[in-house]
C-alpha positions in Angstrom: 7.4 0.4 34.8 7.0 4.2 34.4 6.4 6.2 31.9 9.6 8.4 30.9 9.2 12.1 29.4 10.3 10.6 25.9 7.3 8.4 25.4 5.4 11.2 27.0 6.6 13.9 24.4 5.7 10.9 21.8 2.6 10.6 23.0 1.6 14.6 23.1 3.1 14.8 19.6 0.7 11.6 18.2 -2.5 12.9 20.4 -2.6 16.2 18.2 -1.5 14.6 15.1 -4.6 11.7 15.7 -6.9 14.7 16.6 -6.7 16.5 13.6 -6.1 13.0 11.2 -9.6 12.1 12.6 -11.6 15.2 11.8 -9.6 15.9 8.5 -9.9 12.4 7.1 -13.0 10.8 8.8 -10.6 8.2 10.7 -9.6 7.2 14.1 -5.7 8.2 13.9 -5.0 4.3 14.7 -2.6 3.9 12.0 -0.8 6.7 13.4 -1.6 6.0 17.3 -1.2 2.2 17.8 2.7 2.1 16.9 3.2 4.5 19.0 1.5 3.2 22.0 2.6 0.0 21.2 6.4 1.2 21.1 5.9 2.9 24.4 4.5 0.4 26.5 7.4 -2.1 25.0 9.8 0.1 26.1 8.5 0.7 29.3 8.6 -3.6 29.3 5.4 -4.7 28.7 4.9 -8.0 27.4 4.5 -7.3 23.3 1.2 -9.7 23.3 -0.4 -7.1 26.3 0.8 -3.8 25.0 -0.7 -4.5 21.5 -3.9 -5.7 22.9 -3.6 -2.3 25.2 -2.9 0.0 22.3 -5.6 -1.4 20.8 -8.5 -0.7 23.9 -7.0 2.4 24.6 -6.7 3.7 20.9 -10.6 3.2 20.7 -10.9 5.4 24.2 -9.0 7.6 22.5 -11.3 7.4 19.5 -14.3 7.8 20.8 -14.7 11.2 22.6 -12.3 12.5 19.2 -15.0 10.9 16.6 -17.6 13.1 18.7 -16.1 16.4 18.5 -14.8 16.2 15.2 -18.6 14.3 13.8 -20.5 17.5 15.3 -17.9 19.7 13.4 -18.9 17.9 9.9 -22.6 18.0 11.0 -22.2 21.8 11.5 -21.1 21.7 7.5 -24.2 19.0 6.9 -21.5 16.2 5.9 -23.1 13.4 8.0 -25.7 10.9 6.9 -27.3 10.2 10.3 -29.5 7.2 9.0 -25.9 5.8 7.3 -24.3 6.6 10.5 -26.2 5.3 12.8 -26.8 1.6 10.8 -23.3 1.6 10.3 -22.8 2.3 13.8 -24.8 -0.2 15.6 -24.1 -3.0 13.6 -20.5 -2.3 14.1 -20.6 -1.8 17.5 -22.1 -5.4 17.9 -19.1 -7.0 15.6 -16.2 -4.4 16.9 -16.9 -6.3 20.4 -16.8 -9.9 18.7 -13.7 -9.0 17.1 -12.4 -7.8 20.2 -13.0 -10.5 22.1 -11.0 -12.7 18.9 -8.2 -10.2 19.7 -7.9 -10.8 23.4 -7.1 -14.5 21.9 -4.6 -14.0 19.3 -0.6 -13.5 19.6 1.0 -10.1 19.2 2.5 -11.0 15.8 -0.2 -12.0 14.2 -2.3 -8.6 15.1 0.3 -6.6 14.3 0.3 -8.3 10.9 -3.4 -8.3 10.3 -3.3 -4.6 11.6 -0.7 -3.5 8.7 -2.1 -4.9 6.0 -5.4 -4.6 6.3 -4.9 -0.9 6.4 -2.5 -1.2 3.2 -5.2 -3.3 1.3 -7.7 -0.2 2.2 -4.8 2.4 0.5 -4.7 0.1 -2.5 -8.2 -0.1 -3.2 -8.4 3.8 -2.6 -5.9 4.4 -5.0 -6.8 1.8 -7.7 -11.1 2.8 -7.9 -11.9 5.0 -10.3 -14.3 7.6 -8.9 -18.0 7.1 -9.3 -20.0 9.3 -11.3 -21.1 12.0 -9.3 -24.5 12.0 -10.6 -25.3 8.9 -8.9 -27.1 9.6 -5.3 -25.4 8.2 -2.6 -27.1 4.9 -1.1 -29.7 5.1 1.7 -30.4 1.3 1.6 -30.9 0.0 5.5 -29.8 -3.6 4.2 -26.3 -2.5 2.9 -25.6 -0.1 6.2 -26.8 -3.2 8.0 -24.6 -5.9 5.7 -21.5 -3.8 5.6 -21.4 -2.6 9.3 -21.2 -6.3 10.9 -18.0 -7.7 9.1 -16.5 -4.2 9.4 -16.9 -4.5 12.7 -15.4 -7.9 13.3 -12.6 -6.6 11.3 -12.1 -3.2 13.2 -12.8 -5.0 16.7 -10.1 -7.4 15.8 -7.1 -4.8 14.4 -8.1 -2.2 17.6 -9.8 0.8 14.9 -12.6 3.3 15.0 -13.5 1.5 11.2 -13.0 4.5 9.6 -9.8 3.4 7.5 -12.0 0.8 6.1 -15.6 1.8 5.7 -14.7 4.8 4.1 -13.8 2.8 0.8 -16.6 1.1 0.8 -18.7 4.2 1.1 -17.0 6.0 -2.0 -16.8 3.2 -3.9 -19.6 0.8 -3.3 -22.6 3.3 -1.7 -21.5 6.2 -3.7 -21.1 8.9 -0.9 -19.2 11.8 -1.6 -15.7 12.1 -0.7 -16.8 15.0 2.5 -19.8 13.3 2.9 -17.9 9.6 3.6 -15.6 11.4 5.7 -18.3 13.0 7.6 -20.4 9.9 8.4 -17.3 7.6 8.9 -16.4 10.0 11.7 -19.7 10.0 13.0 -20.1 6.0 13.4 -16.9 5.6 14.9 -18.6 6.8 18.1 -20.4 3.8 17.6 -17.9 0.9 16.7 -15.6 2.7 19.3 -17.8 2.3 22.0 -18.5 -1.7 21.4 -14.8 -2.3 21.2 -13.7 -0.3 24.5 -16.4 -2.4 26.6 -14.7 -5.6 24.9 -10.9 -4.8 25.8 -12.4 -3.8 29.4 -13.8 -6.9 30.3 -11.1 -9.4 28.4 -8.3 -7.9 30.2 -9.5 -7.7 34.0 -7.1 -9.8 35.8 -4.6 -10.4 33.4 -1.0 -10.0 34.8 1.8 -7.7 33.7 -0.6 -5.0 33.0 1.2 -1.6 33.3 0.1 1.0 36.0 -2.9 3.0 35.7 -5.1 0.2 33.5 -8.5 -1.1 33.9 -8.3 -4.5 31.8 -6.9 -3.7 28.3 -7.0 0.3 28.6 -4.5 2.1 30.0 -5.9 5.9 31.1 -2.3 7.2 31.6 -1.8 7.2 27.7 -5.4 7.9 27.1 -5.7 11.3 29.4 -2.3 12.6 26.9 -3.8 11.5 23.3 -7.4 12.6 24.6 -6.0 15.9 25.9 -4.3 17.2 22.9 -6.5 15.3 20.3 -10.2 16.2 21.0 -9.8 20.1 20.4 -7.2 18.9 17.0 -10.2 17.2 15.5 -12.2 20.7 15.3 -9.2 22.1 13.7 -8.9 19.0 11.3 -12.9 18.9 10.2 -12.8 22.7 9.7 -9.8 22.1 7.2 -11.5 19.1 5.6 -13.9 21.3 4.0 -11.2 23.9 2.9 -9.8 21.0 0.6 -11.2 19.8 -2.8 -12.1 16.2 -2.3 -9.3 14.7 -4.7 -6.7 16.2 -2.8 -8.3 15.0 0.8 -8.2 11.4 -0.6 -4.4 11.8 -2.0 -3.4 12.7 1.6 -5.5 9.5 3.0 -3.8 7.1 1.1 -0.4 8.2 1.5 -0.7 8.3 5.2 -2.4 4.9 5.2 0.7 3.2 3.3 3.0 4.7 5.6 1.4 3.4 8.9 0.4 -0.4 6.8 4.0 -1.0 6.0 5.5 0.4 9.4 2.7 -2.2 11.6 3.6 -4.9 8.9 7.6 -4.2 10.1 8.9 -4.0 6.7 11.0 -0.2 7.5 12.5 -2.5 10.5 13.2 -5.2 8.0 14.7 -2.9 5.9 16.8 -0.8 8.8 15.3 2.4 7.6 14.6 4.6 10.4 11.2 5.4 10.2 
């Protein structure tokens, strides 16, 4: 069950592409890691149930020391709302491990499923709001943080995601943040929701069989010391470029990406025999 230096190359290739995703757009890179984790463990013969559960652990491992460098980037620029962040963040982390424990229960199909279109329903609702009015401050209500941050967290626990793909709608849209400023904070309270979901996969994995070498329940460090590697120093590089780009064109770029990655987990290109 090794790793050959195809997956490897795959892997390199997705770890700088995540990094800079992350600190560009405020997101974790899952959409663009999981299916590729998930295509190299099955190739490697994994079970499909166990390497979706693993891409999912090791994706927030992956996540989490990326969501630091690239949220003290943003900070530098004064694009994270601490107080936000840090609500968000806790209240996450306690329903990201809930819905990782959920996840540890459920067939590969179905996550794979839930995975693709939840992150396609977050591209359509990006694409169909209209902006809010600028004028309006962004919200610094405890309450909401604290309402929006549990089910989140279920959500992003369940479908193996920093959260950032999701909260960052409802931070435009609903709390009226700033484009930079959502991006900014989202990146920040994935350290958070990461962190609650990697302690989950951990424990509901130990002792399962057909685990691939080199795994500690549902994370696999192999694949996590290649996407780490090249993606921490990437999301410097991305945050830094974030705030070269006028917000409209930051969430353009968001939402395209997000379609691609929803319809590829949902399997529709496969349906379709389109290679990509």
């Amino acid at each position: 069950m090794e790793m050959q230096s195809a997956q490897i190359i795959a892997l390199l290739i997705t770890g700088i592409a995540v990094g800079f995703a992350s600190g560009l757009l405020g997101v974790g890179g899952c959409f663009i890691m999981v299916p590729v984790q998930f295509w190299a463990l099955k190739s490697m013969g994994v079970d499909p149930t166990i390497a979706i559960r693993i891409a999912f652990g090791t994706n927030l491992l992956v996540v989490l020391p990326t969501a630091f460098s690239g949220a003290m980037a943003h900070n530098k620029k004064g694009a994270v709302k601490w107080r936000a962040a840090i609500a968000f963040g806790v209240t996450g982390m306690a329903g990201a491990a809930l819905g990782a424990f959920i996840a540890s229960h459920l067939p590969a199909k179905v996550l794979t499923m839930a995975f693709g279109l939840a992150v396609i329903l977050g591209a359509v609702r990006m694409l169909t709001a209209k902006p809010p009015k600028i004028n309006e401050e962004p919200s610094d209500s405890l309450s909401a943080f604290v309402l929006w941050g549990i089910p989140l967290g279920i959500i992003s626990g369940i479908i193996g995601i920093g959260g950032g793909v999701l909260i960052i709608p409802v931070m435009v849209f609903f709390l009226k943040f700033k484009m930079h400023q959502a991006v900014g904070t989202s990146t920040a309270l994935m350290i958070f929701t990461a962190f609650g979901g990697i302690i989950s996969y951990l424990l509901n994995g130990l002792g399962v069989q057909g685990l691939p070498p080199y795994s500690t329940g549902y994370l696999n460090w192999y694949q996590w010391i290649i996407l780490a590697g090249v993606s921490i120093p990437w999301a410097v590089v991305g945050a830094n470029t974030a705030h070269l780009l006028p917000a409209k064109q930051l969430k353009y770029i968001f939402i395209v990406v997000m379609f691609y990655m929803g319809l590829k987990m949902c399997g529709l290109f496969a349906y379709l025999n389109l290679p990509l």
